[in-house]
Steps between C-alpha positions, in 0.01 A plus 500: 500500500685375180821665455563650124856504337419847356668722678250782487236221663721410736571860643060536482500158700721626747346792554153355517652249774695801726135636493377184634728515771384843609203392550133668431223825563161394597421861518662691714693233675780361409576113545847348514534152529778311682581176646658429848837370451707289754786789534137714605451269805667404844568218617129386547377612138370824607539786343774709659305866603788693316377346168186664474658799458715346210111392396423834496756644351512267201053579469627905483756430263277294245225779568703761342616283263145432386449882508732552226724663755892429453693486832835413367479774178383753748812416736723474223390849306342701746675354832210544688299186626225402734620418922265376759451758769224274727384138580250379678480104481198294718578158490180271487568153376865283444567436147661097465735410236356425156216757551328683236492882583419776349560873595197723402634878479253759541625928478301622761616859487737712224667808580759704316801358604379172705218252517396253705365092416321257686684136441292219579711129480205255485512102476366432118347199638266584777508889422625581870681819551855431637634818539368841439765790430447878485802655307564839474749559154689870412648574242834658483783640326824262551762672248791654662347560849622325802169483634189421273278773456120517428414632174140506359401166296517587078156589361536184277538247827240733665235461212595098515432503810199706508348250336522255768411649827206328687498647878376310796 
């Protein structure tokens, strides 16, 4: 990408390129792309298990963001947010340092005030499923409580997501 001195380019460049880093629908699935990095790894160039939930967590984030959906505005205005409630993680295959991966996110069920995703971290290379995760999200109020409380998801989120759900 050639970088443009025009200041109105520039800000179109940069948002092409934070696109890029969210990565990409094929459908209904999501795919975020990632690279294992050395601070991902013990001592033997494994993947640590922890980070697959970072993995995970980075796929969900890039999902909404792809979705059109806000999380920091929605903090910020609204003070309400999205928490993980569940996790289930099976463990298949080690990762190694300098691995391609890429974290397919599928919504596998939307309800008023939660949903729940299947996260798949596969090699790029060989297209072997590391990890599988089944995460169950809610969505709550955060502003002025001192415990979060569940509050049903906007109609506009609702709609976006809507148009993504693909059970299994």
């Amino acid at each position: 990408m050639t970088l443009s001195n025009n200041p109105e380019h520039r800000s179109e460049q940069a948002k092409a390129a934070a696109l890029d880093l969210d990565g990409r629908f094929d459908g209904a699935v999501h795919a975020y792309p990632l690279r294992v990095q050395y601070e991902d790894t013990d001592a033997g160039g494994i993947v640590y298990h922890a980070q697959y939930l970072a993995f995970a967590e980075r796929g969900r984030s890039a999902w909404l963001r792809c979705l059109g959906v806000d999380q920091t505005a929605l903090l910020a205005g609204a003070g309400k947010g999205f928490v993980v409630r569940h996790i289930e993680i099976d463990f298949m295959q080690p990762a190694r340092l300098g691995a391609v991966l890429e974290v397919a996110s599928r919504l596998i069920r939307l309800g008023g005030a939660s949903l729940k995703l299947q996260q798949d971290v596969k090699n790029i290379e060989d297209g072997l499923i590391l990890a599988r995760l089944f995460v169950e999200i809610g969505f709550v109020d955060l502003a002025g409580a001192s415990v979060p409380r569940a509050c049903r998801l906007p109609a506009e989120i609702t709609s976006q997501l809507s148009a993504v759900v693909a059970p299994i």
